[in-house]
C-alpha positions in Angstrom: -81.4 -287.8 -95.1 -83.6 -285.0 -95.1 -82.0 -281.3 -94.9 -82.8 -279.5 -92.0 -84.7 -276.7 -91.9 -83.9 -272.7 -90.4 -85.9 -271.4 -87.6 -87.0 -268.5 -85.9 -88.4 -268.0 -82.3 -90.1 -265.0 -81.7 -90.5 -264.4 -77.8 -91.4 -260.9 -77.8 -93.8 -259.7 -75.4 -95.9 -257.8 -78.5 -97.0 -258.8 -81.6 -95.6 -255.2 -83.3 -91.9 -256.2 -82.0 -92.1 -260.0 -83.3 -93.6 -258.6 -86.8 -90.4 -256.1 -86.5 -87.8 -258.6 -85.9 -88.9 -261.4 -88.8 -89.3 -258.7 -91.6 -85.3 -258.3 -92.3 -85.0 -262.5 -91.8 -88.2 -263.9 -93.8 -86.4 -264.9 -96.6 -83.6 -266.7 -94.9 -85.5 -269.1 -92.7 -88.1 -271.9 -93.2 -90.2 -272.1 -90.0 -91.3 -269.4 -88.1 -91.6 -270.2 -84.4 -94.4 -268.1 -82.2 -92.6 -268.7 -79.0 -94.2 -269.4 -75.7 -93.8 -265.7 -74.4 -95.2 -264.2 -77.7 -98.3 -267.0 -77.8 -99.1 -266.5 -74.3 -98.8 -262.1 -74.3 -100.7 -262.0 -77.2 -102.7 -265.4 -77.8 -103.2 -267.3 -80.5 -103.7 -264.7 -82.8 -100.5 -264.4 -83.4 -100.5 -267.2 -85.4 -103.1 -265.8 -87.5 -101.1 -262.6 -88.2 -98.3 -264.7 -89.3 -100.0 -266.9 -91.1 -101.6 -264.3 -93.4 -97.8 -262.2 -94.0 -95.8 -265.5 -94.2 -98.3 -268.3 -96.1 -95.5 -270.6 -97.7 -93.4 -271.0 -94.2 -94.1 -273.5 -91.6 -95.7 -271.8 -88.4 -94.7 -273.3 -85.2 -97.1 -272.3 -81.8 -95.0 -272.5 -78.9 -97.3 -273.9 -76.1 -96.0 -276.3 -74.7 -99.5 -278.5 -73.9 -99.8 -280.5 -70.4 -103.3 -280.6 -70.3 -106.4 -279.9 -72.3 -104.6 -281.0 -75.6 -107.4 -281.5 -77.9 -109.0 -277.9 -77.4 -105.5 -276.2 -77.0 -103.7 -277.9 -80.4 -107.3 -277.5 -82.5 -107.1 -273.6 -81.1 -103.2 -273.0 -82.6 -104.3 -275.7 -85.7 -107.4 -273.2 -86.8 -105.6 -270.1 -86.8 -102.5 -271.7 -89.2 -100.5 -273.7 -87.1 -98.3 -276.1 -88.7 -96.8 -277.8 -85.8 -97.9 -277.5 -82.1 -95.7 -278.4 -79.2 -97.0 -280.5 -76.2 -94.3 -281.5 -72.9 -92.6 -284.1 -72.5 -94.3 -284.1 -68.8 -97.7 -284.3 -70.5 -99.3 -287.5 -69.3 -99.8 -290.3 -72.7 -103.3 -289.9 -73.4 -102.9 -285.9 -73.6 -100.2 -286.2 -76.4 -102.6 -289.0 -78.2 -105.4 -286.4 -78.1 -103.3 -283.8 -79.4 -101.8 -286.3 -82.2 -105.5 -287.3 -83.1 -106.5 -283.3 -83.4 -103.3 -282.8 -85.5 -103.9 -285.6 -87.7 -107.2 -284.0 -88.5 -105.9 -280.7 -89.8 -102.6 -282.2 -91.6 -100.5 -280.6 -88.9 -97.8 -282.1 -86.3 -97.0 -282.4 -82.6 -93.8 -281.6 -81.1 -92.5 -283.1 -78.1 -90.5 -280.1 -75.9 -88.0 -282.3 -74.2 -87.7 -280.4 -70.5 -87.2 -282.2 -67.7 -87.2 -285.6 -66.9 -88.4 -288.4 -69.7 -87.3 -291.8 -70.7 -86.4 -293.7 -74.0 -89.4 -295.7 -72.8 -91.5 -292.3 -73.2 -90.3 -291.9 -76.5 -91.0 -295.1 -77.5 -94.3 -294.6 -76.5 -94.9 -291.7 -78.5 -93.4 -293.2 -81.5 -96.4 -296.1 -81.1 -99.1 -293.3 -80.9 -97.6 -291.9 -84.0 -95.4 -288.9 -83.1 -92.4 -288.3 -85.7 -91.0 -284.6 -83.8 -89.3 -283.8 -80.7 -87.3 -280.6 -79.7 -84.3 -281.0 -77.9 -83.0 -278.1 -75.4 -79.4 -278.0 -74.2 -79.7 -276.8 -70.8 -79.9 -272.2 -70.3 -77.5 -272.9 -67.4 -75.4 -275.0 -69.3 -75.6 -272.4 -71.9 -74.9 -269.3 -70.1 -72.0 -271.4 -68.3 -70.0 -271.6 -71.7 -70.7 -275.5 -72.0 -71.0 -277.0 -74.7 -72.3 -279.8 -76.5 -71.8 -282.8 -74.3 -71.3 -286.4 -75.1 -74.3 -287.1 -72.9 -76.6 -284.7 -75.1 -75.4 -286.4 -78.6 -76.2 -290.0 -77.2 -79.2 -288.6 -76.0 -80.3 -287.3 -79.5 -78.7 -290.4 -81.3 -80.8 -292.6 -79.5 -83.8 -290.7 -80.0 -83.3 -290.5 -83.8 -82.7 -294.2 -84.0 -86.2 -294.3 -83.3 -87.3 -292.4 -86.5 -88.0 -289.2 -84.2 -86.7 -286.1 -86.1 -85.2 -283.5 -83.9 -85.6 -279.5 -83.9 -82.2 -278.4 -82.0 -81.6 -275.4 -79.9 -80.0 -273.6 -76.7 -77.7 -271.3 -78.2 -76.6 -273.4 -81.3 -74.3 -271.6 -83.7 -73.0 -272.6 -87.1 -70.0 -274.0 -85.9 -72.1 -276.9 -83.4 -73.8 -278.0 -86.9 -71.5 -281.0 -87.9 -71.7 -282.5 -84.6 -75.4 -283.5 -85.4 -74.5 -284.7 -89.0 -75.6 -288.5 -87.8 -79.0 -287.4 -86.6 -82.3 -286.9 -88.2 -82.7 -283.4 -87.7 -85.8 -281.6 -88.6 -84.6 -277.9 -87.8 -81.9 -275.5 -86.2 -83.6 -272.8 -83.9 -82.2 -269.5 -82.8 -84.1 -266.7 -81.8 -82.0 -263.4 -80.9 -79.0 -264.1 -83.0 -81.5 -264.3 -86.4 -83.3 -261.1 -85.0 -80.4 -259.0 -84.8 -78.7 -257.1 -87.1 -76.5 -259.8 -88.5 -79.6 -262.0 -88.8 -78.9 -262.4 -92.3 -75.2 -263.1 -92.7 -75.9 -265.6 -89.9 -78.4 -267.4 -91.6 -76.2 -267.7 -94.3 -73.9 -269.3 -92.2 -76.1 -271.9 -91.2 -76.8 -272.5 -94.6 -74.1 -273.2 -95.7 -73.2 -275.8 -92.8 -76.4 -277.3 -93.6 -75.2 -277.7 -97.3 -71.9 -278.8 -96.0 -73.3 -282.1 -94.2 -76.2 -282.7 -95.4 
């Protein structure tokens, strides 16, 4: 099974800030993650600027696509986009465009898993081609001390018996790592907690998890 990749989300509001808080980190992660917030605050451009510090690490943009997928994904592609992400709630033939635009400049789509979706979705996306999805444990859930439920893991199991690989996050910490040891996981994602001051020592935590089980 592939090991999973480190990722950063940058959701600053300024392009200065985001530049700021990957410095210290760079080294320690494998995909840097312009996040919705950052993409939107300071467009597309973003992905540029990353692109030209950070040219060996996978750039994710952060859009999350429900309509106009071909422009939109060719937009983030052309300005050094690895991976774009398109809703779950985006309607079949808007993630196939996207898919199509990807195929054409080597990159990837991401499925953001919010609200409601079926294992008949995913199915469907697996037919059209689609290999990525990102799955969210709830904020609420998160800020209510809950943890990784039964329901989530089944969700996630099921998802990556279909070949999809997953990018994980909601306030995942080392310790949650060996619970996803049966899945095909693409990448962890944290955002604040790799920005801070302990960025690196927690990295290296998750590194060594990651070593641990896979």
């Amino acid at each position: 099974m592939t090991k999973p990749l480190l990722q950063i989300a940058l959701d600053a509001t300024d392009i200065q800030t985001a530049i700021a808080s990957v410095e210290n980190i760079a080294d320690y992660v494998d995909v840097i993650e312009i996040g919705t917030i950052l993409a939107f605050a300071h467009g597309v451009k973003s992905v540029s600027l990353l692109r030209e510090k950070y040219p060996q690490h996978v750039i994710v943009c952060d859009m999350k696509i429900t309509d106009a997928s071909a422009i939109l994904t060719k937009i983030a592609l052309a300005e050094g986009a690895n991976w774009v992400t398109v809703s779950a709630a985006a309607h079949i033939e808007t993630i196939r465009a996207a898919y199509q635009v990807a195929e054409e400049f080597s990159g990837e789509i991401q499925i953001e898993l919010y609200g409601h979706w079926t294992l008949d979705d995913a199915k469907a996306w697996v037919e059209i081609g689609i290999t990525q999805a990102i799955y969210h444990r709830s904020r609420d859930a998160e800020l209510a001390g809950v943890t990784w439920t039964e329901e989530d893991l089944t969700k996630m199991k099921a998802l990556s018996d279909l070949g999809i690989e997953l990018s994980i996050t909601g306030g995942i910490v080392p310790e949650d790592l060996h619970l996803f040891k049966d899945l095909k996981v693409k990448s962890f994602i944290a955002g604040r907690a790799l920005a801070s001051a302990e960025g690196r020592s927690i990295a290296e935590s998750f590194h060594n998890e990651i070593e641990k089980y896979w």
